[in-house]
N, C-alpha and C positions, 0 to 999 in steps of 0.2 A: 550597443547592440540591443536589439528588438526583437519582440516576436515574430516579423518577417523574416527575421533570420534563422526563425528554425523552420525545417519539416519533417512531417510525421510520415511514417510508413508502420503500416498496421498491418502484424503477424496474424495470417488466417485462422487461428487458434480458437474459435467463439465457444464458449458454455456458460454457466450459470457461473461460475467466479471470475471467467475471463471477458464475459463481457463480447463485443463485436471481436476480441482478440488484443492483444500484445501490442503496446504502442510502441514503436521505437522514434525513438528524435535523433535527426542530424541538428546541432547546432553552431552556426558560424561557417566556417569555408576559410579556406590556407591554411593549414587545413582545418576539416570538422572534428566534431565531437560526436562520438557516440552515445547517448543514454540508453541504454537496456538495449542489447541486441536482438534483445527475442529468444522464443524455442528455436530447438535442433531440425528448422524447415532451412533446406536449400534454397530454394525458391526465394523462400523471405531474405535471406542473408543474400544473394546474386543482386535483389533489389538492391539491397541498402548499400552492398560494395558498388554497385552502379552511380547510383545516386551521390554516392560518396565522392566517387571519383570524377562529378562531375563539378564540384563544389570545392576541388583542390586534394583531394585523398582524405584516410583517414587519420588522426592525430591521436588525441587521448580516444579514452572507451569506460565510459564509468557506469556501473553497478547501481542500482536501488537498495538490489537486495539478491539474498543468492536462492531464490524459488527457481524452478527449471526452465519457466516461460518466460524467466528473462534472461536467463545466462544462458540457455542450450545451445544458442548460436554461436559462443564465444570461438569455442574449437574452430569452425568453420569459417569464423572471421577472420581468422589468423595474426588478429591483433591484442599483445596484453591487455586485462583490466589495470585503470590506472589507481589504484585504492587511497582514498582521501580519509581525512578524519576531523572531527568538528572544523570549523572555520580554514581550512585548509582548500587552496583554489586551482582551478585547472581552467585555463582560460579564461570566459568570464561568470565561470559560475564557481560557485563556493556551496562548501557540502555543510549539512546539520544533518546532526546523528539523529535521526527518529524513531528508536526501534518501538516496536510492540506489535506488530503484522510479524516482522523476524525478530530476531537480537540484532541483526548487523542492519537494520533496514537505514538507509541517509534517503536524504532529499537533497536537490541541487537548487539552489539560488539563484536567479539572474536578472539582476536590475529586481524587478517587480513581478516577475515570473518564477515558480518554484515547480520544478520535474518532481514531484514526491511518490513516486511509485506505488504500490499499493494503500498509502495512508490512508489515502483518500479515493475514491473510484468517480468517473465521470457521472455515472448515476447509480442508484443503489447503496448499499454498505459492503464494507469491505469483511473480509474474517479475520480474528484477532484468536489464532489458537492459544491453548493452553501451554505450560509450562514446559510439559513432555515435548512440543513441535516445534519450541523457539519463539512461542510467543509471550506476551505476557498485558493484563489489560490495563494493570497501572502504568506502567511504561507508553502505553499506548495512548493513553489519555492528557498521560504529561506530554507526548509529543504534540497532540493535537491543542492543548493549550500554550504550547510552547511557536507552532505555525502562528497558531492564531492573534499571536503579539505582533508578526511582519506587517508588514505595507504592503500590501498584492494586491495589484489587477488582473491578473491568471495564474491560474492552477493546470498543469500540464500533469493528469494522472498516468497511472501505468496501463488503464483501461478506462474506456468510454472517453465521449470528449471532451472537450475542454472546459475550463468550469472560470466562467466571464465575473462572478459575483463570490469571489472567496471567501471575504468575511459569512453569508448570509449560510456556505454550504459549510464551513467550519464549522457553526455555531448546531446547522442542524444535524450533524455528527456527533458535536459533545453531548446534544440533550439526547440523541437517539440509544447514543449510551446512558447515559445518567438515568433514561425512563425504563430502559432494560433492567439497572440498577436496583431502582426506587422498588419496582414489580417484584424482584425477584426475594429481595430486603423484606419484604410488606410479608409475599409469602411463608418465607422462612419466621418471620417473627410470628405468627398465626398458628404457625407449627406444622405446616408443611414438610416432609422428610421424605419425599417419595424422588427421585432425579427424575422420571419418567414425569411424574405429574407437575411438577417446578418448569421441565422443559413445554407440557405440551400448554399450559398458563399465561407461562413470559413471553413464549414463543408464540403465540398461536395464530398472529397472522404470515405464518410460515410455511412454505406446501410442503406436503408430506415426504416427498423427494428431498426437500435442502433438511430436513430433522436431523439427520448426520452431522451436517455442518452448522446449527445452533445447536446440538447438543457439547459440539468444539468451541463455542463460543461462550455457552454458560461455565463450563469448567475454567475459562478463563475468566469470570466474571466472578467465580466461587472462589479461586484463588485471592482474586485481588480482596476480597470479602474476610476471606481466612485469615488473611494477612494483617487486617484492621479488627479482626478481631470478633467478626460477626453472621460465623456459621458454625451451629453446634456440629461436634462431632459424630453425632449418629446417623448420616444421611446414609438412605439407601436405595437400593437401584427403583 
């Protein structure tokens, strides 16, 4: 099986973390697989049971992850999720556990193709919450240097397109973190203590609008930082 044998239908869902919207993949036929059904849109779900049914029905139904843009449709599909666990297979993909966007986040495997749902975004960065939301950034980092050991020729994200050159976009995700990292380390060691001015520093090629969602992404950065050992405790707002 090849990537002719999958197709995408993409949930009209667009904004600054979704992207053009919700990828969903049928993969194979007699029957398919579902990857991420998507939000709680009729419309979207009418497609993909369309689509579905014309490719032999639907079989399994496998998860990324449990954010709302990709489970909301489950109800409406009226078909279980099939829940895998590392190395564990459903057809011909095989799951790894990737968490650090959620706790539960996998990736599916096929042949040379990996479905990783949010790990990775078709373009841009993805958001890696703090500890409170289920996320966490050392997790996240070992997942991405844990992709980045496969063999791939595509990357099928949970949003935007597809990504023809995996190694080159893997590698510029580890540093994209690592130089958030390095920035925010450099700061704090200088004696920076202010969260507001850490954020508006590390962050600053950010518009004013996404600041909410880097201010969720340092706290996850601060954590992993904590963790190793290397953020005083007096930081303040």
């Amino acid at each position: 099986m090849n990537d002719s044998d999958v197709q995408l239908i993409v949930a009209p869902n667009p904004g600054p973390m979704t992207l053009e919207g919700t990828n969903t993949y049928l993969v194979g036929r007699d029957p398919v697989i579902v990857v991420d059904p998507g939000p709680e849109d009729p419309g979207h779900i009418e497609m993909v049971r369309a689509a579905a049914e014309e490719r032999g029905g639907i079989g399994d139904v496998l998860l990324t992850h449990s954010h709302e843009d990709h489970i909301g449709g489950v109800p409406l599909l009226g078909v279980d999720p099939t829940v895998l666990d590392q190395g564990e297979s459903a057809g011909p993909l095989t799951c790894l556990r990737t968490p650090g966007h959620t706790e539960d986040s996998r990736s599916f495997q096929m042949e040379r193709t990996l479905f990783c749902g949010d790990l990775i975004l078709g373009h841009g960065s993805t958001i890696v919450p703090p500890a409170d939301q289920g996320g966490s950034m050392a997790d996240y980092m070992a997942s991405l240097h844990r992709v980045a050991g496969l063999d791939l020729e595509t990357i099928r994200p949970g949003h935007g397109p597809e990504i023809t050159d995996p190694a080159a976009k893997i590698a510029e995700y580890i540093e994209h973190r690592q130089l958030r990292e390095r920035r925010l380390a450099s700061a704090l060691e200088r004696g920076e203590r202010s969260r507001m001015a850490l954020l508006r520093e590390v962050w600053d090629d950010v518009p004013e609008e996404l600041l909410p969602a880097a201010a969720s992404a340092m706290q996850a950065h601060l954590e992993k930082l904590e963790a190793e050992g290397r953020v005083p405790s007096e930081l303040g707002e």
